[in-house]
N, C-alpha and C positions, 0 to 999 in steps of 0.2 A: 080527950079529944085533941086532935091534932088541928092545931092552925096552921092557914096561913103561911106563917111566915115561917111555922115550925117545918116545913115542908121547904120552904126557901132554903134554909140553912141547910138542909139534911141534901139535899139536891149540890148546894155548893160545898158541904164537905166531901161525897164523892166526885165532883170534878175537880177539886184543886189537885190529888195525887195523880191525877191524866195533867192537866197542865202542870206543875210541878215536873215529872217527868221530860217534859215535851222542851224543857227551859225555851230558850228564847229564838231557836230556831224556826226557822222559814224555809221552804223548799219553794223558788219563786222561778218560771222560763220566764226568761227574759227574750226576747230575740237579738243576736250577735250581728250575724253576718253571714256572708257567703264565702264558699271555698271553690276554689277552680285548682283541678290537679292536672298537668299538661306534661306530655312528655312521647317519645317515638320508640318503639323497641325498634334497632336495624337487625337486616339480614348482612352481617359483616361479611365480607368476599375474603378478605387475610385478616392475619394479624401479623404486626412487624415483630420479628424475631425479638429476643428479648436484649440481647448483643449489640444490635443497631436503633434501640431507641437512645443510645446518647455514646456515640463512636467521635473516637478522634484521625481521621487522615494527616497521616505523616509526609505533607511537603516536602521534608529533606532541605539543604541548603543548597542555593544557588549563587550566583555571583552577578554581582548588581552591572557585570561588565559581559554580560550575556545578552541584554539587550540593549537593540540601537533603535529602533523604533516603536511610536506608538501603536500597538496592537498585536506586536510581537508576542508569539507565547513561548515559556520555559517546556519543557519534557511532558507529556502526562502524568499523574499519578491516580492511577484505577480503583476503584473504592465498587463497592456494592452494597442493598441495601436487599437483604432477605425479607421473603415471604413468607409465614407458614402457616396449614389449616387450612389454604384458600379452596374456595368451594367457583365453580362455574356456573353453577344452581343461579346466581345472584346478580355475578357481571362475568364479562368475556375479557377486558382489558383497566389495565388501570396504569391512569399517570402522574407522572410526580411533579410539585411543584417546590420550589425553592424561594425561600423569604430571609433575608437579611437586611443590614445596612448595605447600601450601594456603596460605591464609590461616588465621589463627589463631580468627575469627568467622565464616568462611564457606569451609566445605570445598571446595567446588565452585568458587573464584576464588585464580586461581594470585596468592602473596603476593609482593608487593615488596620486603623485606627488613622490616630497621630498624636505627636508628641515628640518627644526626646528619646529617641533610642527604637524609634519605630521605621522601618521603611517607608519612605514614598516613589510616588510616583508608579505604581504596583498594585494591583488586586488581584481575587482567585474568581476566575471565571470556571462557570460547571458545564459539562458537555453531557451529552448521553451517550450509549453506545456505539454511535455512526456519526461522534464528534459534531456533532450539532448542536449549536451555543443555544442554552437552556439562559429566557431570561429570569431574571430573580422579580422576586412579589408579582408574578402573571400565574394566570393560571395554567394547567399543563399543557405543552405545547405537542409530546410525541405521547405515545400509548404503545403498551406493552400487554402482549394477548398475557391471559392468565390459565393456569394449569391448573387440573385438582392437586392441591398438596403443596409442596412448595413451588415457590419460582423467587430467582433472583435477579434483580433489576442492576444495572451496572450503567458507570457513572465516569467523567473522568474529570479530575479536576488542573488543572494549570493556571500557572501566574501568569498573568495579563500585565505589560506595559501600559500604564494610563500616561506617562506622560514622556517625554525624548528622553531625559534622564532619571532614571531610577539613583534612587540614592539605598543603602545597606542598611539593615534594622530589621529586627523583630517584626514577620511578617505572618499574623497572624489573624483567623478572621472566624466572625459565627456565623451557621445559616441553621434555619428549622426544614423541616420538610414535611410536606402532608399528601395526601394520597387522597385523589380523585378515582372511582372505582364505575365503567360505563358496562 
């Protein structure tokens, strides 16, 4: 005759090899948290060539006895900044803006530094193609239609007299550039 308890035991020798098994593991939801994924696909109008995402414009040397006044400019020197890919689908024109350090007397002409062995009294103001002073850190001021496929933007750059006397030195300056597309 089966007892009782003989039945208890016989019941917990088949579940100890299920727990056994199962060791000390737990599969518990807990609740976390929230996730927010944000983000924009654009319809790009160009893409800047690959050549003018980091170009150096060759100044040339000047002579610091070329200019006699404040706002006098040196020679141009012509630069451009290619488009390629551009679709009309998207926008009709796009313009460019310029961000550097200023000058410290003249907001609008990207500064050269200072120091020992640096020019003063001097900056590099940017023009567009119909020599029209382009200010720096504004947004774009002229606009240029845009073409299916490429199109190249053209720029001119010159040294600006900031102050009566120009003094001789390494006359050297950074700007970024970014493209507004309407």
């Amino acid at each position: 005759m089966i007892t009782m308890q003989g039945m208890k035991a016989g019941w917990l020798l088949m579940l100890l090899p299920l727990s056994v098994q199962a060791g000390n593991r737990w599969n518990v939801l807990l609740p976390g948290g929230e996730m927010r994924f944000q983000g924009v696909i654009i319809a790009e109008s160009c893409r800047v060539d690959t050549g003018d995402r980091q170009m150096t414009v060759n100044m040339g040397q000047i002579s610091s006895n070329r200019f006699h006044a404040v706002g006098e400019d040196s020679n141009p020197v012509a630069f451009e900044i290619h488009l390629q890919d551009c679709t009309t689908a998207v926008s009709q024109r796009v313009g460019v803006a310029f961000q550097g350090v200023a000058d410290g007397k003249n907001p609008d002409v990207l500064s050269v530094g200072e120091g020992d062995g640096i020019a003063s009294g001097v900056g590099i103001a940017l023009f567009d193609d119909k020599d029209r002073l382009l200010p720096l850190n504004a947004p774009p001021q002229t606009w240029t239609r845009l073409y299916a496929g490429p199109t190249t933007l053209h720029f001119v750059a010159k040294y600006r007299a900031t102050s009566r006397q120009v003094v001789g030195g390494v006359a050297n300056a950074q700007a970024w550039f970014s493209l507004t597309y309407q």
